[in-house]
C-alpha positions as CSV (number, residue, x, y, z in Angstrom):
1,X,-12.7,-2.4,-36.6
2,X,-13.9,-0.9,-33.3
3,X,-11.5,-0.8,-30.0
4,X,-13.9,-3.7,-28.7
5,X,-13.7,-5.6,-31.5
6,X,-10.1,-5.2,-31.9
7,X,-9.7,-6.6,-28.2
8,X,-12.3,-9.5,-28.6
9,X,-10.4,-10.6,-31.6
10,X,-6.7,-10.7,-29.5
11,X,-8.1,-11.1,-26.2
12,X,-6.1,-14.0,-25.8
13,X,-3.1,-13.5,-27.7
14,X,-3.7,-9.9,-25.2
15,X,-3.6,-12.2,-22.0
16,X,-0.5,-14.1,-22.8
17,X,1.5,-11.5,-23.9
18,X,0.8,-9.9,-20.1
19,X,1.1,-13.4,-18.7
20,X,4.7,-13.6,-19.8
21,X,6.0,-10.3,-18.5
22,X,4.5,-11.7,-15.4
23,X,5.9,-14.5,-15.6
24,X,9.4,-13.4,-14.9
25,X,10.1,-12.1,-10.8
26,X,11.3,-8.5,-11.4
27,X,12.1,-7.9,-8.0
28,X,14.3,-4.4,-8.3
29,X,15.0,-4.8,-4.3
30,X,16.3,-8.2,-4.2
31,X,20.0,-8.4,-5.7
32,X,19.1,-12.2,-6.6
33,X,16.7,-11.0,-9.4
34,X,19.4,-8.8,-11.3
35,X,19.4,-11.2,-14.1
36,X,15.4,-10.9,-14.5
37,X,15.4,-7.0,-14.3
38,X,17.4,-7.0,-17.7
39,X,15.1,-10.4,-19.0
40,X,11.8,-8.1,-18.4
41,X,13.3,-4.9,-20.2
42,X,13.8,-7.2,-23.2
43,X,10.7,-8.7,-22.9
44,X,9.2,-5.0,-23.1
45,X,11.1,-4.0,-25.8
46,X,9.8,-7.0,-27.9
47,X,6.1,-6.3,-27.2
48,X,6.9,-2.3,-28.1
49,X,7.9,-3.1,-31.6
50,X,5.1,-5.8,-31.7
51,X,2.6,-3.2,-30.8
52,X,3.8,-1.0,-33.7
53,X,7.1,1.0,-32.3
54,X,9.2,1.7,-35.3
55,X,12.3,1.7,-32.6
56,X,13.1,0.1,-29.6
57,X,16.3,-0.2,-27.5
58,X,17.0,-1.2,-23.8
59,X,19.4,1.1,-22.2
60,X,21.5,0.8,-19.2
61,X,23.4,3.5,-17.7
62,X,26.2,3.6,-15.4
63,X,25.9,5.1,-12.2
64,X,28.8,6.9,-9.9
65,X,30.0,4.6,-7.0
66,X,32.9,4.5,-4.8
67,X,33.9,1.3,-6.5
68,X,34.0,3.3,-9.7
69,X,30.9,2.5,-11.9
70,X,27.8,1.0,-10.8
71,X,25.0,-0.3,-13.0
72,X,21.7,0.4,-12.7
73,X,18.3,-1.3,-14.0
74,X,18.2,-1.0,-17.6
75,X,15.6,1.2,-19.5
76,X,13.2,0.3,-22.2
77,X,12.6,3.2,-24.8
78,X,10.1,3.0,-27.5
79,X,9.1,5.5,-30.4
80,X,6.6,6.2,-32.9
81,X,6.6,8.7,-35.2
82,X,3.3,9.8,-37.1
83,X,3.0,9.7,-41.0
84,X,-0.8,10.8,-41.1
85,X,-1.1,14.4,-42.0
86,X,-3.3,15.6,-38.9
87,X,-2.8,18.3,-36.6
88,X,-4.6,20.5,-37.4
89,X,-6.4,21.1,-33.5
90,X,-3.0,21.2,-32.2
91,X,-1.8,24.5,-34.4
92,X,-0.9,22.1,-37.3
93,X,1.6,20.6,-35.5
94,X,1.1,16.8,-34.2
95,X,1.7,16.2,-30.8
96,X,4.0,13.6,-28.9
97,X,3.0,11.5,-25.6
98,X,5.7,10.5,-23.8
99,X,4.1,7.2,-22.0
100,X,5.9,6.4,-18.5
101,X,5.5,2.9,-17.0
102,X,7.7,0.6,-15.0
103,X,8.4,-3.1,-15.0
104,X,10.5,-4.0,-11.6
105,X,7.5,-5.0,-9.0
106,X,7.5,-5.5,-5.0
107,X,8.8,-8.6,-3.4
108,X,6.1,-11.1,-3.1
109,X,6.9,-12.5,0.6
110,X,5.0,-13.6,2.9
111,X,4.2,-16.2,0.4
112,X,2.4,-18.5,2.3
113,X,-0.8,-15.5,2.5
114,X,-1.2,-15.9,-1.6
115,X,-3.7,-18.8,-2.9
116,X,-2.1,-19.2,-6.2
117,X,1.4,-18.9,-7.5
118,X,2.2,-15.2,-7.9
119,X,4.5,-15.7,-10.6
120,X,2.1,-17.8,-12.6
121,X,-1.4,-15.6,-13.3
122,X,-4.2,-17.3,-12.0
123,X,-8.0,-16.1,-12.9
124,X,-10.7,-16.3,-10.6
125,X,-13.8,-14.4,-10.7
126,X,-13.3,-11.9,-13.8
127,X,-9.7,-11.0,-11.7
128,X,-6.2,-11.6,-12.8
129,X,-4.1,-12.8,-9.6
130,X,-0.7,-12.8,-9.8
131,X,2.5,-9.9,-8.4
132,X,2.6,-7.3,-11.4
133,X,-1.2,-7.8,-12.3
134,X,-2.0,-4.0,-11.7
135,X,1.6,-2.7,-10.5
136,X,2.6,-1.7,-13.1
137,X,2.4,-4.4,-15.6
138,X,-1.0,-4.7,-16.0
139,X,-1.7,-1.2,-16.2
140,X,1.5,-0.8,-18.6
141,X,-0.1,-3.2,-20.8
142,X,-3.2,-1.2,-20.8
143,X,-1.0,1.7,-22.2
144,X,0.4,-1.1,-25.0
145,X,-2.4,-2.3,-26.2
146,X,-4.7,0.7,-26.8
147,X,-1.4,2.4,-29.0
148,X,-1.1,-1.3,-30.7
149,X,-5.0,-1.2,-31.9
150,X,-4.4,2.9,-33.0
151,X,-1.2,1.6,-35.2
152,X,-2.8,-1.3,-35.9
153,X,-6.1,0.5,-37.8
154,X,-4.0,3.4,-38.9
155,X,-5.5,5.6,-36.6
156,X,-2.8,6.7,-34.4
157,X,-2.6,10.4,-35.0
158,X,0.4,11.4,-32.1
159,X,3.5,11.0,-31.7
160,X,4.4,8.5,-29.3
161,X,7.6,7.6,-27.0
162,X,7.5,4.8,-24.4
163,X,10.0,5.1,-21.5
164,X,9.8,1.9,-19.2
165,X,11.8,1.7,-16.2
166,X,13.1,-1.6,-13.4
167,X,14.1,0.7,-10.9
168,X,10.4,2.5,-9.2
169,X,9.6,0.5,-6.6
170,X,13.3,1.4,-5.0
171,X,12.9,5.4,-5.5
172,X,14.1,5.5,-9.1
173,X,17.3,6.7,-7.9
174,X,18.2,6.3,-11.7
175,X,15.8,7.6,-13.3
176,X,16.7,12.0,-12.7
177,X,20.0,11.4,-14.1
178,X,19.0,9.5,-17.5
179,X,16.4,12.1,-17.7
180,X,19.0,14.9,-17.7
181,X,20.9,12.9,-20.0
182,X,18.5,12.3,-22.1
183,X,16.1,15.3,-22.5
184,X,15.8,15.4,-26.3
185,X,14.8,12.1,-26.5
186,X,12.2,12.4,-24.2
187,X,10.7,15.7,-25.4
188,X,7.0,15.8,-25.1
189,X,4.3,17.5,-25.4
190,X,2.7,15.2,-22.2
191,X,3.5,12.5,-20.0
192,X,0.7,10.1,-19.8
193,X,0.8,7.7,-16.7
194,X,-1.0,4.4,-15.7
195,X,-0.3,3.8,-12.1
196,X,-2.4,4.9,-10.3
197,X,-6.1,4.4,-9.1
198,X,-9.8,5.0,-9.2
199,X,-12.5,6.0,-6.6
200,X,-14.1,2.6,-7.6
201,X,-15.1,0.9,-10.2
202,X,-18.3,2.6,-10.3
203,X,-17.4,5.6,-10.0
204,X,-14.1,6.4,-12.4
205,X,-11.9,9.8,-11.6
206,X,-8.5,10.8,-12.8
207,X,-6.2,11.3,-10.5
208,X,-5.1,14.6,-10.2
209,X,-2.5,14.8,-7.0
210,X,-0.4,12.7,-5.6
211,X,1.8,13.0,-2.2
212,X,5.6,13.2,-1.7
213,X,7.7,11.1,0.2
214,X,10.4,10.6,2.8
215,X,12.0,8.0,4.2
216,X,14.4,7.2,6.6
217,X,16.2,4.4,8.6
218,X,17.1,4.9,12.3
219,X,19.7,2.7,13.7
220,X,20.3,3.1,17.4
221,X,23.3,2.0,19.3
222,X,23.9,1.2,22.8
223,X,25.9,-1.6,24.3
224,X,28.7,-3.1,22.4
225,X,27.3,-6.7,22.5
226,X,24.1,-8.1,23.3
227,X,23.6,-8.3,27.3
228,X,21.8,-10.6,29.8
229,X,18.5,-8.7,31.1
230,X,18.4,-10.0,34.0
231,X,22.0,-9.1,35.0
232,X,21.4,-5.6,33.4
233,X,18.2,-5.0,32.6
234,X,17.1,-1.9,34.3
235,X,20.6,-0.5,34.8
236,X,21.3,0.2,31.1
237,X,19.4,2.1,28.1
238,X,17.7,-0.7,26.2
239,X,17.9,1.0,22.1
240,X,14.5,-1.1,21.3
241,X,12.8,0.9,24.4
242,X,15.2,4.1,23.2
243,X,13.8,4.0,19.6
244,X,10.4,3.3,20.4
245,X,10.4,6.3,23.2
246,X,11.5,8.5,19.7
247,X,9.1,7.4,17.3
248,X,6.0,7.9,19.9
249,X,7.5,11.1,20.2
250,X,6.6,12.0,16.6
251,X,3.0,12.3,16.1
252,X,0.6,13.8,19.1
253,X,-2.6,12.8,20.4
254,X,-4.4,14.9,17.6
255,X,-2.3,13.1,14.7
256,X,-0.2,16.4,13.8
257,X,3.1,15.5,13.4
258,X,5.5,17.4,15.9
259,X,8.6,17.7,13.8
260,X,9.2,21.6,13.9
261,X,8.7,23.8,10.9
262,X,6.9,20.8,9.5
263,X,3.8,22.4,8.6
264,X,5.1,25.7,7.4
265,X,4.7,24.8,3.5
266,X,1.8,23.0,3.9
267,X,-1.3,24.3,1.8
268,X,-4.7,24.7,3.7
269,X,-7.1,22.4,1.2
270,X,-9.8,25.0,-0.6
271,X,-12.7,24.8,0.4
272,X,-13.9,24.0,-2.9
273,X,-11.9,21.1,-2.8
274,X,-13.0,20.0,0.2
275,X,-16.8,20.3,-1.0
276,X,-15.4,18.2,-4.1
277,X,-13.9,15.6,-1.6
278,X,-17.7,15.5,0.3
279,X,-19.1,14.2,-3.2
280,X,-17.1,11.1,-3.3
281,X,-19.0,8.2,-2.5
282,X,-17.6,6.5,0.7
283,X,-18.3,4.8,3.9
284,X,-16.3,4.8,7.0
285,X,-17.6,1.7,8.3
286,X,-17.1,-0.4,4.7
287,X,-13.6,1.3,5.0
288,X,-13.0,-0.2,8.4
289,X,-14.2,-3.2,7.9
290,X,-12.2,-3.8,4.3
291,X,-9.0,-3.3,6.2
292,X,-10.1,-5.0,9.8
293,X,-9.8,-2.2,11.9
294,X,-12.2,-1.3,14.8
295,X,-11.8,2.7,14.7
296,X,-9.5,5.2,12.4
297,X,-7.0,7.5,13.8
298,X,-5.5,10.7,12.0
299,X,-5.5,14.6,12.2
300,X,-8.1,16.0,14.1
301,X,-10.1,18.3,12.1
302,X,-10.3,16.0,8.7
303,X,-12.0,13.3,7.1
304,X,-10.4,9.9,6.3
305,X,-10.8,10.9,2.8
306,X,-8.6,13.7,3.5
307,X,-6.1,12.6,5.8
308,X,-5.2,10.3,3.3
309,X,-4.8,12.6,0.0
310,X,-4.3,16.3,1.0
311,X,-2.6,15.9,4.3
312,X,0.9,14.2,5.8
313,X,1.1,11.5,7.0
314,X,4.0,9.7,9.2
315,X,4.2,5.9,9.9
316,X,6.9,3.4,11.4
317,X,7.2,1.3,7.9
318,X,9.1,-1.3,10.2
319,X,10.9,-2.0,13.3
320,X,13.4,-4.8,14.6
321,X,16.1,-5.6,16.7
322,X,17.0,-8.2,20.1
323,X,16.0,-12.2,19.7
324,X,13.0,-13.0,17.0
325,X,12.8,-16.4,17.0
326,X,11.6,-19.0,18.3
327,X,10.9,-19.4,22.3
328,X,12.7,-17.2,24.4
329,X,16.0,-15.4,25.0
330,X,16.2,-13.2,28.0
331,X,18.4,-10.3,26.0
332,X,18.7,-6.5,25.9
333,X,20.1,-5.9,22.3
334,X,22.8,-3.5,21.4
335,X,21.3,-2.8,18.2
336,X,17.6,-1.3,17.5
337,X,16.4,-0.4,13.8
338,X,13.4,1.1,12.4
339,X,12.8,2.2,8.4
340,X,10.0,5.3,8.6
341,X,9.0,7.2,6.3
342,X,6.6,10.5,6.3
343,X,4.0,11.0,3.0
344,X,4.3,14.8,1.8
345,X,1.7,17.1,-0.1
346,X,1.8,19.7,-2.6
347,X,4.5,22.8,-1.7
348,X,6.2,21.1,0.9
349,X,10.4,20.0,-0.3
350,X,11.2,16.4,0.5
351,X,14.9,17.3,1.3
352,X,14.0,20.0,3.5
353,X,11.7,17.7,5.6
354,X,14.2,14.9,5.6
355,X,16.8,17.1,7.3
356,X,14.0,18.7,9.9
357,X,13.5,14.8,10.5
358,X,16.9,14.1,11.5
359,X,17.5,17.4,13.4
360,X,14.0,16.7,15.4
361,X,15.4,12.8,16.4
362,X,18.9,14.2,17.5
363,X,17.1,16.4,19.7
364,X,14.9,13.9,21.6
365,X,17.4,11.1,21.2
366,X,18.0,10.2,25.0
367,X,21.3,9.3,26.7
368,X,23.1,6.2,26.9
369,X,22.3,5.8,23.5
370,X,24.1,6.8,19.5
371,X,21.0,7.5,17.3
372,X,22.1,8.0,13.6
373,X,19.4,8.2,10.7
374,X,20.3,7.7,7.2
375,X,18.0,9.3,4.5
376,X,16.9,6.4,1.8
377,X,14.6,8.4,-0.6
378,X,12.1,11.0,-1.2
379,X,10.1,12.8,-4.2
380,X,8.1,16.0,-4.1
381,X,4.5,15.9,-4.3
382,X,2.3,17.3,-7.9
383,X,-0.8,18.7,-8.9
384,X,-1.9,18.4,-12.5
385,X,-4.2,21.7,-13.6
386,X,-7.6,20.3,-14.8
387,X,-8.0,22.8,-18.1
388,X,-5.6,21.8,-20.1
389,X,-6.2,19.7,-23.2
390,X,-4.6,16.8,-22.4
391,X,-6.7,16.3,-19.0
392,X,-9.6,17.2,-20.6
393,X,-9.2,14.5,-23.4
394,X,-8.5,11.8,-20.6
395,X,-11.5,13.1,-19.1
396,X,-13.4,12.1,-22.7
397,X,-11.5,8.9,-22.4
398,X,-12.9,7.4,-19.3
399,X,-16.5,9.5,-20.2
400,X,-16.8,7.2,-22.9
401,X,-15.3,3.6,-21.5
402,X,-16.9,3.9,-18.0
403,X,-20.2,5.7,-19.2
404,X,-19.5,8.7,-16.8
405,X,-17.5,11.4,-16.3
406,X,-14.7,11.0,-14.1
407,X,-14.5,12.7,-10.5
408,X,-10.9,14.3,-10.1
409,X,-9.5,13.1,-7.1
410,X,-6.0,13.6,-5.4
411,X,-4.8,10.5,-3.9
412,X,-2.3,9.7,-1.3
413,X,0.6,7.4,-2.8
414,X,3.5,9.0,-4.1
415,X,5.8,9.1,-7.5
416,X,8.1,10.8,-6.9
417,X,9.5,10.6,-10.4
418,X,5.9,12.9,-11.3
419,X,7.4,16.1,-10.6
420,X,11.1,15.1,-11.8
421,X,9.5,15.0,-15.2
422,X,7.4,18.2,-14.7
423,X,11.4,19.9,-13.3
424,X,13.4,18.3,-16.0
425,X,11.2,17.6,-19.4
426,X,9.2,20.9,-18.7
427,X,6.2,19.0,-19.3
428,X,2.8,17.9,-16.9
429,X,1.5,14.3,-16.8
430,X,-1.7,13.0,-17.0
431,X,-2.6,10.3,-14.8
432,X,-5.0,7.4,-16.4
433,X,-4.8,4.9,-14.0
434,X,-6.8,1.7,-13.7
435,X,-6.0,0.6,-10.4
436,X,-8.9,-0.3,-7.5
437,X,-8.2,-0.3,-3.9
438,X,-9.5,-4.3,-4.2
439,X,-6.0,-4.9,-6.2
440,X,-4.2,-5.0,-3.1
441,X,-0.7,-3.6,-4.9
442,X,2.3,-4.9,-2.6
443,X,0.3,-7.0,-1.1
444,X,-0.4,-11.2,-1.3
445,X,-3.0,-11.6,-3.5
446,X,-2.3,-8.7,-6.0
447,X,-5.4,-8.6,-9.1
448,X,-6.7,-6.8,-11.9
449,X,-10.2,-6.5,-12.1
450,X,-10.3,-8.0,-16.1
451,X,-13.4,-5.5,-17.2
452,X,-11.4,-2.5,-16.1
453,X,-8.6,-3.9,-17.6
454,X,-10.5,-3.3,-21.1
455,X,-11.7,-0.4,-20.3
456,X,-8.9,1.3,-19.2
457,X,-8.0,0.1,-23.2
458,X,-11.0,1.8,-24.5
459,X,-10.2,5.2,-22.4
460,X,-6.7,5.4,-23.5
461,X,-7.7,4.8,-27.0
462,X,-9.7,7.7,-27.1
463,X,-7.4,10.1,-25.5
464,X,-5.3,9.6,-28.4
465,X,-8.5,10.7,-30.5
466,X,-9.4,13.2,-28.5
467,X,-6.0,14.8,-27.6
468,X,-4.8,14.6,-31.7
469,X,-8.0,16.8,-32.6
């Protein structure tokens, strides 16, 4: 049976499966959805030995804490191992993927902006709605159900480990210590990712960058209780007015970011690449009007396309502090707050900008204020080679389930965990991703677009063909 056959034949059964993992709120962020993190692990580990794993376990490791041992999100493992004598295009020896997904999902607040439960999948015009549809359950599910059809027809001609993770969407602050732990386990020939994007449905490319990250919260202190504004307004250093004075501070007129040193690692783009980037088909004006915004604003010098792949980036993630609610209160707070986080690229170290970042505010931080900024996460940004033979069979892969060949494209979100793999395992990752910027990840309204759903099946099933030759 063909791959199309195979997933008109289980559609359904396909669709519940990935309506129950949906089904259950793996929040990683929120401390009330513990439980669920360890109900979706199991979940995963029952669809993994459905699909054809031989093994299965969900693991939980202890983390160091002041309180003495501190659990974190448990991990889902998976393994195949291949009885079919082929090899022969890999020097006789059969290669292992080492597939990387994870099951904790952002919280799905403000609720009252999504039109259908998002715990509950809901589909409307060939799109699955619901929190997890693309990140990263529906894409993991891709990953699933193309090795389940392989195994299935006795086709599968790798080696295959699953490693499934509830802790992504908070940094993965677990996730470099269980792979130092575990680095036998895990060996690989190549990671293979789904979670990322395309261009466009259209117009299919493998990703072949992504950015690193920073992150910070600010907290800024300045009287010791909240005061009356009228009585001292004017007299004393508001911190809302003190943090906001900072973070203007941070990016020019121009959009470069005035942290110093901050550029120094930073890679002029080829011009190549550049050329590459040109090709791409996109609009300003459709961009600006997708998102609502009149006009675009970033480094002078660049196109949007760009600015948001191959360059930094900084942005206020959120701010808060004084009286929120309703009417008014006539206040100057003590307390200001502000989470911010900077997005990296290729060469530049994520611990090295985080301390420039909290040298630069302690400089600018005015009196009459106590600035303190506390470092939350980060990850260093990757480049995957495109000549190798496990890009070029992904490349086959989406050639033959989109009817083109794919554009390679960095793009400008980050995983950190990428380059942890590439530093630890010794091994790059390919990354097949399904996602389209319509999905609206993190946001209300989360989809998956249901063709590309099954065709992101058909490309990862012939990888596997193509990569075991």
């Amino acid at each position: 049976m063909d791959i199309q056959s195979y997933i008109n034949a289980h559609r359904e059964r396909f669709m519940e499966e990935w309506a129950s993992l949906i089904r259950i709120p793996s929040v990683s962020c929120q401390a009330e959805h513990k439980a669920d993190m360890l109900k979706c692990a199991e979940r995963w580990k029952e669809l993994l030995i459905a699909a054809g794993c031989q093994k299965a376990d969900v693991i939980t490791p202890s983390l160091p804490s002041p309180q003495g041992k501190e659990s974190s999100n448990p991990f889902v493992y998976g393994e195949y191992q291949c009885s079919l004598p082929w090899g022969e295009g890999q020097g006789g020896v059969i290669p292992t993927v080492l597939v990387y997904a994870h099951y904790d999902v952002m919280p799905v607040e403000p609720l009252d902006l999504w039109k259908s439960n998002p715990w509950e999948p809901s589909i409307r015009d060939g799109r699955l709605y619901a929190r997890g549809a693309d990140d990263d359950k529906g894409q993991a599910m891709i990953q699933a159900k193309a090795f389940e059809y392989l195994v299935h027809e006795g086709l599968m001609a790798c080696n295959v480990k699953f490693i499934f993770e509830g802790e992504e969407e908070i940094g993965s602050p677990s996730l470099e210590a269980f792979l130092e732990d575990h680095k036998e386990l895990l060996k690989a020939d190549i990671i293979l990712v789904s979670d990322t994007s395309m261009i466009g449905k259209e117009t299919p490319s493998i990703t072949t960058g992504l950015r690193g990250l920073a992150y910070w919260e600010i907290e800024v202190d300045g009287p010791n209780r909240d005061l009356h504004s009228g009585h001292f307004g004017g007299a004393v250093k508001n911190p809302i007015n003190a943090l906001c004075e900072m973070l203007a501070q941070v990016v020019d007129k121009d959009g470069r970011i005035t942290i110093p040193h901050f550029y120094d690692d930073v890679l002029p783009i080829p011009q190549a690449e550049r050329d590459m980037i040109a090709q791409i088909p996109f609009s300003q004006e459709k961009y600006n009007k997708a998102i609502d915004v009149d006009e675009v604003f970033g480094e002078v010098g660049y196109s949007t396309l760009e600015r948001n792949s191959c360059r930094p980036s900084f942005d206020v993630c959120g701010i808060w502090g004084g009286y929120t609610g309703e009417g008014s209160k006539t206040v100057l707070p003590s307390k200001a707050f502000a989470k911010v986080s900077c997005r990296l690229v290729a060469n530049q170290d994520h611990e090295k900008i985080s301390q420039a970042f909290i040298d630069y505010i302690a400089s600018i931080a005015p009196k009459g204020v106590r600035v303190r900024v506390t470092p939350m996460h980060g990850g260093q940004g990757y480049v995957c080679p495109i000549d190798i033979p496990a890009y070029k069979a992904a490349e086959k892969g989406f050639e033959i389930a989109f009817g083109k060949r794919p554009l390679a494209a960095r793009r400008g979100g980050s995983i950190p965990i990428i380059s942890s793999f590439e530093q630890i395992l010794g091994c790059k990752t390919i990354l097949m991703g399904f996602g389209l910027e319509q999905n609206a990840i993190h946001s209300p309204n989360e989809s998956m677009d249901l063709e590309v759903w099954e065709r992101g099946i058909i490309a990862v099933t012939e990888f596997y063909k193509e990569y075991a030759k």
